[in-house]
C-alpha positions in Angstrom: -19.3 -82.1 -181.8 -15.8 -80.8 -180.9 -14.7 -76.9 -181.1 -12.0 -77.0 -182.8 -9.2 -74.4 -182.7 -6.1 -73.8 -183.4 -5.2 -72.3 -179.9 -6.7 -76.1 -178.2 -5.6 -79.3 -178.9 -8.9 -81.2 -178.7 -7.3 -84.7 -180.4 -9.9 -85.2 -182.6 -8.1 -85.8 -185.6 -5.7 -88.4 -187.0 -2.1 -87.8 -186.4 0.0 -90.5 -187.7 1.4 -90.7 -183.6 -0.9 -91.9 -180.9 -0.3 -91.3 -177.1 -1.9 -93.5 -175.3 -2.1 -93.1 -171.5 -1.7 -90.0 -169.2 -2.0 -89.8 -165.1 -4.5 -88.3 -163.6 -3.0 -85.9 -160.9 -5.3 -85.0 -158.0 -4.1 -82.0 -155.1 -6.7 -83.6 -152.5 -5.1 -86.8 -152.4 -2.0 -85.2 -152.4 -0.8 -87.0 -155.9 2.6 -85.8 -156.9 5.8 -87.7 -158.7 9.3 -86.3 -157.6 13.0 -87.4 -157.7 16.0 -86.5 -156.0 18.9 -84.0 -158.5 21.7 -84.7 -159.0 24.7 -82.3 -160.8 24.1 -81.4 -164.4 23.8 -79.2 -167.0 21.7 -75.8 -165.0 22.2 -73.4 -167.5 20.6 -75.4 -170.9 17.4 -77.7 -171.1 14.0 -78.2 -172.4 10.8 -79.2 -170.7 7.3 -80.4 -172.1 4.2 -82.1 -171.2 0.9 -82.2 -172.6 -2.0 -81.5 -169.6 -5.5 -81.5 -169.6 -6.9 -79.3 -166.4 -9.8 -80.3 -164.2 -10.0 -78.0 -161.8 -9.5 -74.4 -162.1 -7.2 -72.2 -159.8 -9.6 -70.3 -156.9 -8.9 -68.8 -153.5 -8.7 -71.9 -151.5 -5.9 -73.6 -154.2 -4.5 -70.7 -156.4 -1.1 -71.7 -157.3 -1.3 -75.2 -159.7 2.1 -76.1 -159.8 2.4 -78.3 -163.4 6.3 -79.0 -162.6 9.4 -77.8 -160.0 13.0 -77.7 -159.1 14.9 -76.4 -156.4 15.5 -77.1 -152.1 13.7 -76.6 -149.5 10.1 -76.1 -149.7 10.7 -74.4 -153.4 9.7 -71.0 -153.2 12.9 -70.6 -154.9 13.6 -72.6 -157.6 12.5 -73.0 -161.7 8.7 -73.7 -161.2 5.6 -73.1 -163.4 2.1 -73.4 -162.6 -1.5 -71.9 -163.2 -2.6 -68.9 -160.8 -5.6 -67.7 -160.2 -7.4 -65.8 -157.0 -8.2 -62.0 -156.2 -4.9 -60.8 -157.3 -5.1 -62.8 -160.6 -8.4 -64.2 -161.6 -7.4 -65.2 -165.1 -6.0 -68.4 -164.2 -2.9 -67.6 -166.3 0.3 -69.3 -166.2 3.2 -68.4 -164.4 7.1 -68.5 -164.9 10.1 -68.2 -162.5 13.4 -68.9 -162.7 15.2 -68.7 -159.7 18.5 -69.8 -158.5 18.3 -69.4 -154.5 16.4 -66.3 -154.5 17.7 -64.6 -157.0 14.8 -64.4 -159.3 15.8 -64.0 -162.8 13.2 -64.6 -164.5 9.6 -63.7 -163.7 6.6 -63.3 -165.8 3.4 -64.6 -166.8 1.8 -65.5 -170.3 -0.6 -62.2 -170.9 -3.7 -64.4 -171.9 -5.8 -66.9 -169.6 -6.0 -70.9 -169.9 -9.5 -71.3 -168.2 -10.4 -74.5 -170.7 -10.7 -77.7 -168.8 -12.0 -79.4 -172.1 -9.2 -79.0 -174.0 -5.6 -80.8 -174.0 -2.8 -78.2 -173.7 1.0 -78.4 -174.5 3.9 -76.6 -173.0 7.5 -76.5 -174.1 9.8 -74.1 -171.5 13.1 -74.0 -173.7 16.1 -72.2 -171.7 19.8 -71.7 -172.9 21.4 -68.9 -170.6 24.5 -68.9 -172.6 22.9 -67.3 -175.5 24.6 -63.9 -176.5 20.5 -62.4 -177.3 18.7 -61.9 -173.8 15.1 -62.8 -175.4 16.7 -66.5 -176.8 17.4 -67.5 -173.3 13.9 -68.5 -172.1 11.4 -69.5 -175.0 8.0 -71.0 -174.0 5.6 -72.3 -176.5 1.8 -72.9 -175.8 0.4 -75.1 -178.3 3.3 -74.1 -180.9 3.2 -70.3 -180.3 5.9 -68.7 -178.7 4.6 -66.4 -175.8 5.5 -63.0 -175.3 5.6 -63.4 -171.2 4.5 -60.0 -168.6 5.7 -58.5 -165.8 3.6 -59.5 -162.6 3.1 -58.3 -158.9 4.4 -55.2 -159.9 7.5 -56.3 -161.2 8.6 -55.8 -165.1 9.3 -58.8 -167.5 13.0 -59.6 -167.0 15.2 -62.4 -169.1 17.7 -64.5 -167.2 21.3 -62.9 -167.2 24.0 -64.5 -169.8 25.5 -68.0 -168.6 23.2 -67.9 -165.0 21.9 -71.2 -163.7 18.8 -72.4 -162.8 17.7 -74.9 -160.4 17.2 -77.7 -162.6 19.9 -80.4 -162.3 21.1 -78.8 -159.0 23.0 -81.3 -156.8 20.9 -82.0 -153.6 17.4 -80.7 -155.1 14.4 -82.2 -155.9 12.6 -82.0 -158.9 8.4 -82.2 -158.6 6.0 -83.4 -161.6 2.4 -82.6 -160.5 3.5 -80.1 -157.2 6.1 -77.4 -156.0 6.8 -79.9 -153.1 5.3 -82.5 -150.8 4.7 -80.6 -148.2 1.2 -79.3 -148.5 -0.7 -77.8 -151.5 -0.2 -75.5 -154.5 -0.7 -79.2 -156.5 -2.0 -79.4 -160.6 -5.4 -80.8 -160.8 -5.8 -82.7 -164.1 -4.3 -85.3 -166.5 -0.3 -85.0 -168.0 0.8 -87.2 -170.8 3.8 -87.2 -172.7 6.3 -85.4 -169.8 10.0 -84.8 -171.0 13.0 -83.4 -170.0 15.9 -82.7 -172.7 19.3 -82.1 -170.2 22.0 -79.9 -172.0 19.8 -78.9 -174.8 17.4 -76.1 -176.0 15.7 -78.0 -178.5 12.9 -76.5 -180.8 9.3 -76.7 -180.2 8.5 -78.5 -183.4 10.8 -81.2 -181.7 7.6 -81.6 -179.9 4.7 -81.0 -181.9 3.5 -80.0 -185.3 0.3 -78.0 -186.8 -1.8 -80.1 -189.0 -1.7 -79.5 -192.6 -5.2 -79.7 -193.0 -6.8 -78.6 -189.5 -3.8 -76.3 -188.5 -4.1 -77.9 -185.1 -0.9 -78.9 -183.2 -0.8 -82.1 -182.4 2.1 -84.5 -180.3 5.0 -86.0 -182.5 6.9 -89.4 -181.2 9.4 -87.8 -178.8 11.3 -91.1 -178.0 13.7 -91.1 -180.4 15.0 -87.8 -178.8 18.4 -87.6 -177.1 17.5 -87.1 -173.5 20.6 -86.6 -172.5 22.4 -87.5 -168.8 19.7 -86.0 -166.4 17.2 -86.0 -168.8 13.5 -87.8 -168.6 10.5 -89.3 -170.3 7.4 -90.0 -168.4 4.7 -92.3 -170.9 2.9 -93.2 -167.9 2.5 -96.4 -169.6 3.4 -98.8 -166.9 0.2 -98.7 -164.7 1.9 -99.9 -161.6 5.0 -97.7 -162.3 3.7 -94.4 -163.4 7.1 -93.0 -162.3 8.7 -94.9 -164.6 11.5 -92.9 -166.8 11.3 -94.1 -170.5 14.4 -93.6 -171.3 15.7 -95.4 -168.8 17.3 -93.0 -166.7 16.3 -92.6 -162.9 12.8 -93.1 -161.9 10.5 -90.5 -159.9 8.9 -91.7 -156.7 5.0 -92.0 -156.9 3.5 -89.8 -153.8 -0.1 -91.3 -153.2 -0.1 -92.2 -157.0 -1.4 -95.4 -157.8 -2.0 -98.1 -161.4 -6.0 -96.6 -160.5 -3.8 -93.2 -162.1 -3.4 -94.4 -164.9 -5.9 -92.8 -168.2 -6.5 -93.0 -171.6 -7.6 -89.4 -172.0 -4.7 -88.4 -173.9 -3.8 -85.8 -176.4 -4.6 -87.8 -179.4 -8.0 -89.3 -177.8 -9.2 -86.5 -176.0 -12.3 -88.5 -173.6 -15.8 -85.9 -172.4 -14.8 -85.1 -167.9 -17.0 -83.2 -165.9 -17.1 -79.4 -166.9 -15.5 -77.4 -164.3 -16.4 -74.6 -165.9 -20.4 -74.7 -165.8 -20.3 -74.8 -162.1 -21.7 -73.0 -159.3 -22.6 -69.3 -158.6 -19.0 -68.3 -158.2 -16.9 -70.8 -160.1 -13.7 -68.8 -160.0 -13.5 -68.3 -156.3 -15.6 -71.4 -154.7 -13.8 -72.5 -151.4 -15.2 -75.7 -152.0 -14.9 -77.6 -155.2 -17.0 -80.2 -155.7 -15.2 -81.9 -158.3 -12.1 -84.1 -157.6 -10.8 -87.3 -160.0 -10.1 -85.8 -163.0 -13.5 -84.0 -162.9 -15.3 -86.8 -162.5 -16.0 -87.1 -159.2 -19.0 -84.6 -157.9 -19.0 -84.3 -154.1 -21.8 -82.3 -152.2 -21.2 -79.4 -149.7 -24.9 -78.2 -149.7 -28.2 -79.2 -150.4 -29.6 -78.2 -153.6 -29.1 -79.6 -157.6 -25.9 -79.8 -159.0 -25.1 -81.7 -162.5 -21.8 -83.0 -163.6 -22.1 -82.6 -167.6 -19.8 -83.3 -170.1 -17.5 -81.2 -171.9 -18.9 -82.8 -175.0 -22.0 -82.1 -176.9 -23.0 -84.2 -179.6 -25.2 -83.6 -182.4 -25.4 -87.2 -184.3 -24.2 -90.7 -183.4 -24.5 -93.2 -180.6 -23.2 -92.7 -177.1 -22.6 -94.3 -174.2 -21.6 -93.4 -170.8 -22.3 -94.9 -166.7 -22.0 -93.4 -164.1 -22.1 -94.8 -160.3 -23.7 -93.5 -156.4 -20.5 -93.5 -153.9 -21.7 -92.4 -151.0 -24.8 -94.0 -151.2 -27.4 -90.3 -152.7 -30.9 -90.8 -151.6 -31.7 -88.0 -154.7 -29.6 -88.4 -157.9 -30.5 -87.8 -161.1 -29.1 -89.4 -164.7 -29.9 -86.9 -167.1 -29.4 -85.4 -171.3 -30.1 -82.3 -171.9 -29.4 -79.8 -174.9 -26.2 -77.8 -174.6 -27.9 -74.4 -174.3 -30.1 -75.7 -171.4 -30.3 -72.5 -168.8 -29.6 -74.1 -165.7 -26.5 -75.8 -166.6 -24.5 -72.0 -166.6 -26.0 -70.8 -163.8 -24.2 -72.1 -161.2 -25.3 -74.8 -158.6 -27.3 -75.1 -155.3 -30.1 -73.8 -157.7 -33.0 -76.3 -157.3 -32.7 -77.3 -160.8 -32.4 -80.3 -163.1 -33.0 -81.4 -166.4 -36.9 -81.5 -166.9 -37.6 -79.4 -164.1 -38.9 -76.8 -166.5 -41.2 -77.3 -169.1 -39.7 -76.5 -173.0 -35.8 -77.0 -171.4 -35.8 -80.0 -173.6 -34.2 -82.1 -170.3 -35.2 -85.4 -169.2 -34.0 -87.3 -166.0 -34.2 -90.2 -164.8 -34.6 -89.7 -160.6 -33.3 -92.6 -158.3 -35.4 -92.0 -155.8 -39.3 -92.6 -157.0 -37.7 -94.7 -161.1 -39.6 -92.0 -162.7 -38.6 -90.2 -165.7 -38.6 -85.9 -165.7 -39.4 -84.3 -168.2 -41.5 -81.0 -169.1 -42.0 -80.2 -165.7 -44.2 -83.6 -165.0 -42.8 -86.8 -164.4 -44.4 -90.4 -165.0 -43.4 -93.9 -164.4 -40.7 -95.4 -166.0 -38.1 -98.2 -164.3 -36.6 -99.4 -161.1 -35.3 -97.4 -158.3 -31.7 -96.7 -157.8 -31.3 -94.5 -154.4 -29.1 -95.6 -151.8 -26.9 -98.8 -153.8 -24.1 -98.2 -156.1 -25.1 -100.6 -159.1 -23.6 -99.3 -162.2 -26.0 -97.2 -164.1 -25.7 -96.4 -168.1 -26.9 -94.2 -169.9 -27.4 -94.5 -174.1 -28.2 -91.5 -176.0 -29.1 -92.3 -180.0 -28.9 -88.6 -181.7 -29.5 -90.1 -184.7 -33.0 -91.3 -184.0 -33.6 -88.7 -181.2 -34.1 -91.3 -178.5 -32.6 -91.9 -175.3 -32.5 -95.5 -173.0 -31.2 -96.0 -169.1 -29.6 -98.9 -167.7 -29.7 -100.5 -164.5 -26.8 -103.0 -163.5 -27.0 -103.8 -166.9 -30.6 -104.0 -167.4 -31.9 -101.3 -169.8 -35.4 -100.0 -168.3 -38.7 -99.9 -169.5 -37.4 -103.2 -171.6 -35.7 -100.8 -173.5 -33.7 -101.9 -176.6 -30.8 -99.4 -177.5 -30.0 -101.2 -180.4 -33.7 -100.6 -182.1 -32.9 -97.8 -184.1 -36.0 -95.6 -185.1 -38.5 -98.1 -183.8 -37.4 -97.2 -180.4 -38.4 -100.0 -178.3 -38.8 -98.9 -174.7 -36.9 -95.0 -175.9 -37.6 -91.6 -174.3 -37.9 -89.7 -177.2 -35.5 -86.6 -177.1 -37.5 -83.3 -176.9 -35.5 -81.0 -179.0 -33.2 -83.5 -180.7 -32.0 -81.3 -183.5 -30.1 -79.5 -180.5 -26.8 -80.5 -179.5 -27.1 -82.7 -176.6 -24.7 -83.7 -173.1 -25.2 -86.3 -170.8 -24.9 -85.8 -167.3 -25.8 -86.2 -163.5 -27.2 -84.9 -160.5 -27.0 -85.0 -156.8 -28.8 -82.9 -154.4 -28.1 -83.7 -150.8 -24.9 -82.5 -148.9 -22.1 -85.2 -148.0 -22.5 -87.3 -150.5 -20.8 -88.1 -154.2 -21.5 -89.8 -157.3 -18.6 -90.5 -160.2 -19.3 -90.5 -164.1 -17.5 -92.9 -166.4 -17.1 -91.3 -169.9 -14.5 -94.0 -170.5 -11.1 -92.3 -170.3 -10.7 -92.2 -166.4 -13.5 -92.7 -163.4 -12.7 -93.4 -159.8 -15.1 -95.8 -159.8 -14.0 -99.7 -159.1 -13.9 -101.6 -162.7 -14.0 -105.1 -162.7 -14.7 -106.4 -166.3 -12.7 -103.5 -168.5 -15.4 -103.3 -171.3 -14.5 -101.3 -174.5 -16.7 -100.1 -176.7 -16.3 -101.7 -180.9 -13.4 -99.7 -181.8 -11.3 -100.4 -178.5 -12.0 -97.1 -176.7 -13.3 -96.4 -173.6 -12.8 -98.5 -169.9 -16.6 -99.5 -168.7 -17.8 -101.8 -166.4 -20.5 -102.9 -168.8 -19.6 -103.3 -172.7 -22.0 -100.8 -174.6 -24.9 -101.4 -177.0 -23.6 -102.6 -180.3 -22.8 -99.4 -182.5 -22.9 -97.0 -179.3 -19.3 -95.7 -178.2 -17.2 -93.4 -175.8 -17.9 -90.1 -176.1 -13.8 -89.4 -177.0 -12.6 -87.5 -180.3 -11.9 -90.0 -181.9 -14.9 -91.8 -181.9 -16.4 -88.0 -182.8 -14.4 -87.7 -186.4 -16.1 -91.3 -187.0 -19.4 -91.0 -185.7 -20.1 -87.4 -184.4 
C-alpha cells in the first residue's frame, strides 16, 4: 500500500508522462557530475530536479548539497542542499545565493524533508531584475511555493534588484550531486529529470502539475522547453554517459559515476529501498551509517541485528524481491514481517529479528543453520546460505497469506510460488491480514549484504530479468504473476 499525499510524490498513479531513469548519487564513493561555466545570463534562470533521498543529514555528513555554482571550493556561490546536525536537526533545506561573499540571499524552507520513501521535486526560479523584492527568488516543493526563514541567526533577506548570482559565472564550476570535489557535503540518493532554464524564470507548472483526481503533483515532459544558451537537461538515460546534456548543450563530467548509476526508480515508478528512517538507536545523529547505494546497501559497524526493510508495505498481491551476502555474513537473515512489528523502530544493535519473539507475526529464514524463525522456535526448512553470495529471493503472496524463499534459483522446501492457496512448500504468514515488508538482516560487524527491490541494487546482474509488466532489474525472472514491489505495480496489484 502507498501513502499517498499531496505534500509526496510517491508515483503511483498514471500520468500521461513517464520518466524513466534517474542516477543514483552516493557521498562515500564520492559520486558527483560537474562542468566548467562559462559567461551567461547570472541575474535570470530556473533550476529543477526531482530526488529521492537515501540517507538522511547527521553529524558526521550534515550539509547534502543537491546542486552548486561558484569558484573555489564554493562556500560562496548559489548552492542548495539538505542540513541537518545539532544546530539543525530537521534535515531542512537550505538556500544561498551568493555572489563572492556577498550573501544575498539566505534562508531555509520552515518545514523538514526527513522522507526517504518519497520522490521530491524542486524548482528554484530567480529573476533579480524584478521591480517586487519577494518575485526575485521563488522555490516550489512539490508545487507549493515556500515561504523561506532566516537561519543562524540571520533574518530572511531577498536578493537586491538586478544583482547576480553565480550561476553562468565565467571561470566557475557548476556541481550536480556536491558543493565541490573536494571532499564531502555530497547528496545521498537518486535525481531524475535535472534542468536548467538560462535567461528565464519560468513557472513551476512548467515543470509539474497536481492530478485532477489524486491532487498529487506529478512530472510534465520538460524537453520541449527552451533551455536556452547555458541551459541543461540531464535524463540520465544514456547509461554509459550519465552526464549527458539532452539538449545538446555541454556535457557534465562524471566524478566516480559509472552506467552501474544508472536506475529506474523514478518519479513516475517510484521502486521500495531500504528505510533510512527505521534505523538504529539514534538515527538522526549516527556517525556511522550503515546504509550506502541508494539504501540498499547495509554494512555492519557492530555486532548485533540490524534489518534493511522496505519502504513499502503491502497488503494484497504478489511480490518479489532478492537480495545478495557481499562480504561473505556467517549470520543473515531473509525475513517478512508486519509493518507494525516492534523491533523494526527501535533502532539497531538490538538482538532482534523477525520471529525472535513469539506473536510479532515475523518469520526468517537464517543462513546459518536453513531453518525457518518464527514464534520464538525455529524448525527445519532448506539449504544453508552463510558465507557464499548465491542470489537469494524472496516471494511473498498476500493474497493467500503465504510466503516461499529461493536459493540460486531454487525455491526451498520444493516450494511452488505459483500454487496459490494450496501452498505447496509455503510458510504460512502469521498475521496476514496485517500489512506486510520484506527485508534482511545481518548481525556481525564488517560485513554487508545488498537488497534488490528491482529499481537499483549494487549487486552484479547478469541476466536483467523483469518481472510480466517490464518492471523491475533481477538476476532471476520472478514467479509468474509475482512483481516489483514499485507503484506502479501497486495501483495494479496492491
Amino acid at each position: 500500500m502507498a501513502f499517498l499525499t499531496k505534500a509526496a510524490n510517491r508515483g503511483s498513479i498514471p500520468t500521461g508522462y513517464n520518466v524513466d531513469y534517474s542516477c543514483k548519487f552516493e557521498s562515500d564513493n564520492a559520486e558527483s557530475l560537474y562542468k566548467d561555466q562559462t559567461q551567461g545570463t547570472q541575474t535570470t534562470w530556473t533550476f529543477s530536479t526531482w530526488l529521492k533521498r537515501t540517507e538522511l543529514s547527521n553529524s558526521s555528513n550534515s550539509y547534502h548539497h543537491v546542486w552548486a555554482a561558484g569558484r573555489s571550493d564554493l562556500d560562496n556561490g548559489t548552492k542548495f542542499y539538505f542540513r541537518g546536525d545539532a544546530s539543525y536537526p530537521e534535515n531542512r533545506i537550505f538556500f544561498y545565493l551568493d555572489n563572492g561573499g556577498s550573501q544575498y540571499l539566505h534562508g531555509a524552507t520552515s518545514q523538514s524533508f526527513r522522507d526517504t520513501a518519497a520522490w521530491l521535486h524542486i524548482v528554484w526560479a530567480v529573476d533579480t531584475t524584478q521591480s517586487t523584492a519577494s518575485d526575485r527568488s521563488k522555490v516550489y516543493i512539490n508545487g507549493e511555493l515556500q515561504t523561506l526563514v532566516g537561519v543562524a541567526g540571520a533574518p530572511f533577506t531577498n536578493p537586491p534588484q538586478n544583482s547576480s548570482t553565480r550561476v553562468n559565472d565565467n571561470g566557475g564550476v557548476m556541481y550536480v550531486g556536491a558543493q565541490n570535489n573536494n571532499g564531502g557535503n555530497r547528496f545521498n540518493g537518486y535525481l531524475a529529470e535535472t534542468v536548467l532554464i538560462d535567461g528565464s524564470q519560468l513557472a513551476v507548472t512548467d515543470f509539474g502539475e497536481f492530478d485532477d483526481d489524486t491532487g498529487i503533483w506529478i512530472p510534465k515532459d520538460v524537453s520541449e522547453l527552451s533551455f536556452g544558451t547555458r541551459g541543461f537537461y540531464l535524463d540520465y538515460s544514456d547509461a554509459n554517459n550519465l552526464g549527458n546534456d539532452a539538449d545538446g548543450s555541454t556535457e557534465f563530467t562524471e566524478s566516480n559515476i559509472t552506467s552501474a548509476d544508472q536506475a529506474t526508480d523514478t518519479p513516475t515508478n517510484n521502486f521500495a529501498i531500504g528505510n533510512a528512517n527505521l534505523y538504529f538507536s539514534n538515527p538522526t545523529f549516527n556517525t556511522f551509517n550503515p546504509l550506502t547505494e541508494g539504501a540498499t546497501k547495509l554494512t555492519k559497524g557492530a555486532n548485533g541485528w540490524e534489518t534493511l526493510s522496505s519502504t513499502i508495505a503491502v497488503t494484497s498481491g504478489k511480490w518479489y524481491m532478492e537480495f545478495q551476502n557481499i562480504t561473505m555474513p556467517e549470520s543473515a537473515m531473509a525475513s517478512v514481517f508486519p509493518a507494525d512489528i516492534d523491533f523494526i523502530a527501535l533502532g539497531g544493535q538490538i538482538n532482534n529479528y523477525a520471529g525472535k519473539v513469539s506473536g510479532d507475526g515475523g518469520i526468517s529464514y537464517y543462513s546459518y543453520n536453513g531453518n525457518i524463525y518464527q514464534n520464538a522456535s525455529n524448525a527445519s526448512y532448506g539449504s544453508t546460505w552463510a558465507n557464499e553470495t548465491n542470489t537469494m529471493a524472496i516471494a511473498l503472496d498476500m493474497d493467500n497469506g503465504k510466503v516461499y524463499f529461493a536459493r540460486a534459483n531454487v525455491w526451498q522446501n520444493s516450494g511452488d510460488p505459483t500454487s496459490g492457496a494450496t501452498g505447496t512448500g509455503a510458510i504460512n504468514l502469521i498475521q496476514p491480514s496485517k500489512p506486510h515488508m520484506m527485508g534482511y538482516a545481518v548481525y556481525a560487524n564488517n560485513t554487508s549484504g545488498a537488497v534488490n527491490f528491482g529499481g537499483y541494487t549494487p549487486s552484479s546482474i547478469s541476466s536483467a530479468a523483469s518481472d510480466a509488466n517490464g518492471y523491475g532489474t533481477f538476476e532471476y525472472a520472478p514467479p509468474s504473476g509475482y512483481y516489483a514491489l514499485c507503484s506502479k505495480n501497486l495501483a495494479e496489484f496492491g
